[in-house]
C-alpha positions in Angstrom: 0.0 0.0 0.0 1.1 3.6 -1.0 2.0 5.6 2.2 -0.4 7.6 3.8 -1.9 10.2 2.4 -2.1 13.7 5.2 -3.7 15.9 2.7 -6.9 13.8 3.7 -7.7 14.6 7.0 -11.4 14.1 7.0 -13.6 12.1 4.9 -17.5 12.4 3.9 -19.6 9.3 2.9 -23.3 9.7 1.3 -24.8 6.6 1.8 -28.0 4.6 0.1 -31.3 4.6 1.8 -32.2 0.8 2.5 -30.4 -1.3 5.3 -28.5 -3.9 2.5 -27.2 -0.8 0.5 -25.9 0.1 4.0 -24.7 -3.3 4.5 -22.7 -2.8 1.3 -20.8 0.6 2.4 -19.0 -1.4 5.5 -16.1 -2.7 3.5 -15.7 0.7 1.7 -16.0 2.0 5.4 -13.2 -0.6 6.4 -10.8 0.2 3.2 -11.0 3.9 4.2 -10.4 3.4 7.3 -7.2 1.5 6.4 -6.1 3.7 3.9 -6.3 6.7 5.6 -6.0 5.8 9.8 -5.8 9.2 10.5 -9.0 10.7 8.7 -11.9 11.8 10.2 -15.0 9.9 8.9 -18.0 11.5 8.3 -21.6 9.1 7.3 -24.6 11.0 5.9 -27.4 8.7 6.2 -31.0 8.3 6.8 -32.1 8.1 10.6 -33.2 4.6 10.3 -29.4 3.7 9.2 -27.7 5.2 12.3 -28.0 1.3 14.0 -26.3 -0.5 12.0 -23.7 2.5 11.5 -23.3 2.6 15.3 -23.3 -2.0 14.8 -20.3 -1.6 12.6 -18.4 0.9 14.4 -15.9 1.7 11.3 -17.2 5.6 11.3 -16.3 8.9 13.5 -19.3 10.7 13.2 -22.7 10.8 11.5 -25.3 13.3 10.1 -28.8 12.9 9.6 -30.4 13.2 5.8 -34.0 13.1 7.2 -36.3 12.5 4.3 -39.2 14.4 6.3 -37.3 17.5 6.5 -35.7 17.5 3.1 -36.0 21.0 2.3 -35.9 22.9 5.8 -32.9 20.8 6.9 -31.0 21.3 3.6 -29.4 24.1 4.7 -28.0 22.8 8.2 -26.1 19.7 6.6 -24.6 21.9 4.1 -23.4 23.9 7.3 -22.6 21.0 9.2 -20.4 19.6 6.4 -18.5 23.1 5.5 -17.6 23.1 9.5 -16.0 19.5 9.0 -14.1 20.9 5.7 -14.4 17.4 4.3 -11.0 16.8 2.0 -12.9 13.8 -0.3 -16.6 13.3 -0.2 -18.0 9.7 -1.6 -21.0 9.6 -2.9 -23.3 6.7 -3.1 -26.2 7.6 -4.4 -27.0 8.5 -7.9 -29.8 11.1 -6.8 -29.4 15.2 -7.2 -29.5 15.8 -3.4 -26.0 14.1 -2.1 -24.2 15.2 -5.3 -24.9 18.8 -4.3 -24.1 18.5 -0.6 -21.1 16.8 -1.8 -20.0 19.9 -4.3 -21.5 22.4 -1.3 -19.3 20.9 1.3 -15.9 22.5 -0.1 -14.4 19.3 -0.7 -11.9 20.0 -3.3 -12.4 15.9 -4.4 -15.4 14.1 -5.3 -16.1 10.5 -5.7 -19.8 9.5 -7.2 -21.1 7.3 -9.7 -22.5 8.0 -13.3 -25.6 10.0 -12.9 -26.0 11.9 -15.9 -24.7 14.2 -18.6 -24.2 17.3 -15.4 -22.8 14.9 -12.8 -19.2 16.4 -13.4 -20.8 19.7 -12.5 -21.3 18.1 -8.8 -18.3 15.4 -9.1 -14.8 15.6 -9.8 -14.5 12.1 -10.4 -16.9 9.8 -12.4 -17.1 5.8 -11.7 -19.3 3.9 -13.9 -21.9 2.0 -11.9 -23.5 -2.0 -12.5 -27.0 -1.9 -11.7 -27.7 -2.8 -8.8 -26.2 -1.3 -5.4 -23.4 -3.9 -4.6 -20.5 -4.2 -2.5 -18.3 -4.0 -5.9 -19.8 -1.3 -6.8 -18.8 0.5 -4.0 -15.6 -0.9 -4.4 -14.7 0.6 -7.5 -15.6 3.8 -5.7 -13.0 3.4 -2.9 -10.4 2.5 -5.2 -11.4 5.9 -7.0 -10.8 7.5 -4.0 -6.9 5.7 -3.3 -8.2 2.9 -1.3 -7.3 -0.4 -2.3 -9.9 -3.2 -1.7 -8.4 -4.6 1.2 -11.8 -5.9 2.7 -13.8 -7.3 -0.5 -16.5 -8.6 1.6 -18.8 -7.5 4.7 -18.8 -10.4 6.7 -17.8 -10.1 10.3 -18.1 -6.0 9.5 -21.5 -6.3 11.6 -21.9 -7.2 15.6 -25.0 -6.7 17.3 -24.3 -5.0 21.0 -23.2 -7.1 23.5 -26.3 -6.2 25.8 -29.2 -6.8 23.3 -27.5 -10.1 22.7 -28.0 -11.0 26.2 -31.7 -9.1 26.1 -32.6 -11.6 22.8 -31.2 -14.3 25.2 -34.0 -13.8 27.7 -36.6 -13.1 25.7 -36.0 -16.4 24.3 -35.9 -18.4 26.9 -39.6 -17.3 28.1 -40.1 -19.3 24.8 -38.1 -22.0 26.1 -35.9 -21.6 23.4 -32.4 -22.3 25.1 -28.9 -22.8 23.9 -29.6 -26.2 23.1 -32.2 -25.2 21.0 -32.0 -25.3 16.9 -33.7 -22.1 15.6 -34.6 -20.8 12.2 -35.6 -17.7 11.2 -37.9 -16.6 8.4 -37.5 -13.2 7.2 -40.3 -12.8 4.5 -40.4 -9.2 3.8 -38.7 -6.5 1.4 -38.2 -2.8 1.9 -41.0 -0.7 0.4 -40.9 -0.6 -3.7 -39.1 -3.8 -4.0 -41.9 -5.8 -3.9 -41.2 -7.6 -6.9 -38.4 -9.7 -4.1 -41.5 -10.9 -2.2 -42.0 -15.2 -2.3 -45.8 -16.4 -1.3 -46.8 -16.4 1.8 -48.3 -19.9 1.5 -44.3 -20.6 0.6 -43.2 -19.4 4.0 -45.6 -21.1 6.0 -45.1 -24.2 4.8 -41.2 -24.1 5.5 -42.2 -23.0 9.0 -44.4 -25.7 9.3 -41.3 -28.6 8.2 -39.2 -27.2 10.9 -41.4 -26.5 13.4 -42.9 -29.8 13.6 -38.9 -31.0 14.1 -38.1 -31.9 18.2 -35.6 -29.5 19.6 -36.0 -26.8 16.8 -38.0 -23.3 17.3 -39.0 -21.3 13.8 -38.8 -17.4 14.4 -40.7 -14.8 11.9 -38.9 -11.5 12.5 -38.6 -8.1 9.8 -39.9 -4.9 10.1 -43.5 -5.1 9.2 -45.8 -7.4 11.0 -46.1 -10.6 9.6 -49.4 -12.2 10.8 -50.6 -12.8 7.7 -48.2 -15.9 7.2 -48.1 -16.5 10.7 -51.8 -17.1 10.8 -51.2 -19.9 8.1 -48.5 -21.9 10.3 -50.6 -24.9 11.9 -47.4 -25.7 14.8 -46.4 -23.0 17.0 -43.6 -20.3 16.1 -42.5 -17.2 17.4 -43.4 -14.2 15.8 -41.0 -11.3 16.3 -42.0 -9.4 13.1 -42.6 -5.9 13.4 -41.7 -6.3 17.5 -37.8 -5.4 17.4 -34.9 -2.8 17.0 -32.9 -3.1 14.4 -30.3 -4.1 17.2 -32.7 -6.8 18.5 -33.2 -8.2 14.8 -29.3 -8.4 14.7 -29.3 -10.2 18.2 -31.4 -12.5 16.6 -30.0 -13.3 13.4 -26.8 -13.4 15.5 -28.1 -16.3 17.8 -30.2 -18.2 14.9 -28.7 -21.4 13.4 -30.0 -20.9 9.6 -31.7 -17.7 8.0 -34.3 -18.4 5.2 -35.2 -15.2 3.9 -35.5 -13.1 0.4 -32.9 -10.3 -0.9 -33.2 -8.2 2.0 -31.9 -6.2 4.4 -32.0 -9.4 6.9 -30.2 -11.3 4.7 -27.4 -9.3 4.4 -27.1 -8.3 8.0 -27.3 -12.3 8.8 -24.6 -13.4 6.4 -22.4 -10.4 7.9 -22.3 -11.7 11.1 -21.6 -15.2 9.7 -24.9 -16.7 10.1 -26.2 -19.4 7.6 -28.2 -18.1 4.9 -30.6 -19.7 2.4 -31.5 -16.7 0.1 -34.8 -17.1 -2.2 -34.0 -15.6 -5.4 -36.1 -14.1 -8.5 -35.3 -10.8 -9.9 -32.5 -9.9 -8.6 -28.7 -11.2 -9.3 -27.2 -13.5 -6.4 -24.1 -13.0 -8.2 -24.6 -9.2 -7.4 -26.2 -9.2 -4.4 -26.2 -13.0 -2.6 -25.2 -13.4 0.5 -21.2 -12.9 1.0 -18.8 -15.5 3.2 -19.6 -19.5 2.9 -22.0 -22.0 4.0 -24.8 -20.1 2.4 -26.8 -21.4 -0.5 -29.5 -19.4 -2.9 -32.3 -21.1 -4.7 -33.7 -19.8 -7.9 -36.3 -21.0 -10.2 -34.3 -20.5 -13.2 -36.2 -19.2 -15.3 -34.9 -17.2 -18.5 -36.1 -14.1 -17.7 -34.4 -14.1 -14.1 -32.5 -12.1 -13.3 -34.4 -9.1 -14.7 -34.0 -6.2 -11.5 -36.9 -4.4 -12.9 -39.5 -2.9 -10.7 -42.8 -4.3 -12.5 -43.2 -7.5 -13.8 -45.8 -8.1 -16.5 -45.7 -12.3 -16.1 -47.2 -12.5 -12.7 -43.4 -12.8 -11.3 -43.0 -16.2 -12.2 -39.5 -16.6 -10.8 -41.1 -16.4 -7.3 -45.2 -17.2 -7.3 -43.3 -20.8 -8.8 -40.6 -21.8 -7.0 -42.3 -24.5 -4.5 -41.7 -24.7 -1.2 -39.6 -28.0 -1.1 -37.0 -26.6 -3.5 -36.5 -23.9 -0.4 -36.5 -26.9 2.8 -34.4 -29.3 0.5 -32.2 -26.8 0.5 -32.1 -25.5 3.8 -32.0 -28.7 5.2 -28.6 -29.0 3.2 -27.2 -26.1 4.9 -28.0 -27.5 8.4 -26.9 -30.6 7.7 -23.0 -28.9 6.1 -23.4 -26.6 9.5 -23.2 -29.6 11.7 -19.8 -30.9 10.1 -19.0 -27.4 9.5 -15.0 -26.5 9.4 -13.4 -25.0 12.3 -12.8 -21.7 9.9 -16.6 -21.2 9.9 -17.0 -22.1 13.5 -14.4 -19.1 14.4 -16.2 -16.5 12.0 -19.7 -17.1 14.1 -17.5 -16.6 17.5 
């Protein structure tokens, strides 16, 4: 690595909106954090990212972007950033907003992806962007910005806090689910506008149903929205945490589960970064872009031609997902618990 660039002595990053986009800054976060040990590092992110900011613990500082307030707290960020007299910004997003914060800041260098014919008006460097949001995306922006990808991947980037590890504990146990106790969570849901993610609910609930019915195993629902539609269609008893938890507690969770099962989602990605089995259900989006990073996960797809297609309508009645029948999904869970039990000591250490 080139020695240590001094000229950079404090460091703004715009981040995506949705929890995996966030999940995909960490090992930009790490590699500027290596590159330049001595910079200040600055986040601009929605409120509902400052958790897993404050989970991964590679930043200095944060502001708030509040989406509520767009207008009337315009003006204060731009302030808040010129006191900081950033020395690079890095943008993420490829909306207006963050590429003129970025140019209002003072920041005599600029990092963003293509947005269109005036980005160069807002950026002083240009990267060309694959669709979608990725962790090599954002890759190709820290090497813009002089640092090498030394962390390619976001696994073990994520820890939920020691304390609501030992809260999700508890509240387990007054399920009498105990250390001893195998437990999968299901993690149905998509952020809002990527619906197009979504597998059937009657697909869920049969999966719960295997497993549940399974002697010394408990089935956990948990995501952001309530769930009880699925729920209501699971004939053995589960927990349902959906809707019911911190974005801490859902990482305390995913953190003490044996196997996720769960769509391209923000779950899925916080799961796999802190080494927990994934099986990710797959339609329109690319696993080779976006599936879960680090190993003993496994994605199922339908394989259909038109998949992957990462468009926001589908005109076919999403085939790729309304298909794919449950016991594609518990075959190949059941493969992943079964690898997990004979698992390497490597993977073992990665979960410590």
């Amino acid at each position: 690595m080139a020695g240590e660039d001094r000229r950079i002595r404090c460091i703004a990053v715009f981040h995506v909106n949705q929890i995996g986009d966030m999940i995909f800054s960490l090992p930009l976060l790490a590699n500027l954090r290596h590159r330049y040990p001595r910079a200040r590092i600055v986040s601009v992110l929605r409120p509902h990212l400052r958790e897993i900011w404050d989970m991964a613990g590679l930043g200095d500082e944060f502001l708030i972007r509040d989406r509520t307030s767009r207008f009337r707290g315009f003006l204060p960020i731009v302030r808040a950033l010129r006191k900081r007299s950033p020395d690079l910004c890095i943008v993420q997003s490829q909306t207006l907003e963050p590429a003129l914060l970025a140019r209002l800041s003072g920041a005599p260098e600029r990092v963003g992806f293509r947005i269109a014919w005036w980005d160069r008006f807002f950026l002083t460097r240009v990267v060309p962007k694959d669709t979608p949001p990725s962790v090599a995306n954002n890759l190709r922006l820290g090497e813009a910005a002089g640092a090498p990808s030394v962390r390619r991947d976001y696994v073990g980037l994520l820890r939920p806090p020691a304390g609501e590890r030992i809260r999700m504990m508890r509240r387990l146990a007054e399920h009498r689910v105990n250390a001893h106790t195998r437990l999968i969570v299901l993690a149905p849901g998509a952020s809002a506008g990527r619906a197009l993610k979504l597998w059937t609910d009657e697909g869920f609930a049969a999966v719960a149903d295997h497993f549940a019915a399974q002697p010394g195993t408990a089935v956990a629902f948990a995501g952001g929205e309530s769930l009880s539609g699925i729920v209501s269609r699971v004939s053995h008893p589960v927990l349902d945490f959906s809707g019911a938890t911190t974005l801490p507690e859902l990482a305390a969770l995913l953190d003490r589960a044996d196997l996720l099962i769960s769509v391209d989602s923000g779950p899925l990605h916080m799961a796999a970064a802190m080494a927990t089995p994934v099986v990710g259900i797959y339609g329109p989006t690319d696993p080779a872009l976006t599936g879960p990073m680090g190993i003993g996960h496994r994605v199922v797809r339908l394989g259909v031609p038109c998949s992957p297609c990462h468009l926001k309508e589908c005109s076919i009645g999403r085939i790729c997902m309304q298909d794919l029948p449950p016991s594609a999904v518990i075959q190949t869970a059941e493969e992943v618990l079964a690898a997990t039990r004979c698992a390497p000591d490597d993977w073992r250490s990665a979960r410590q």
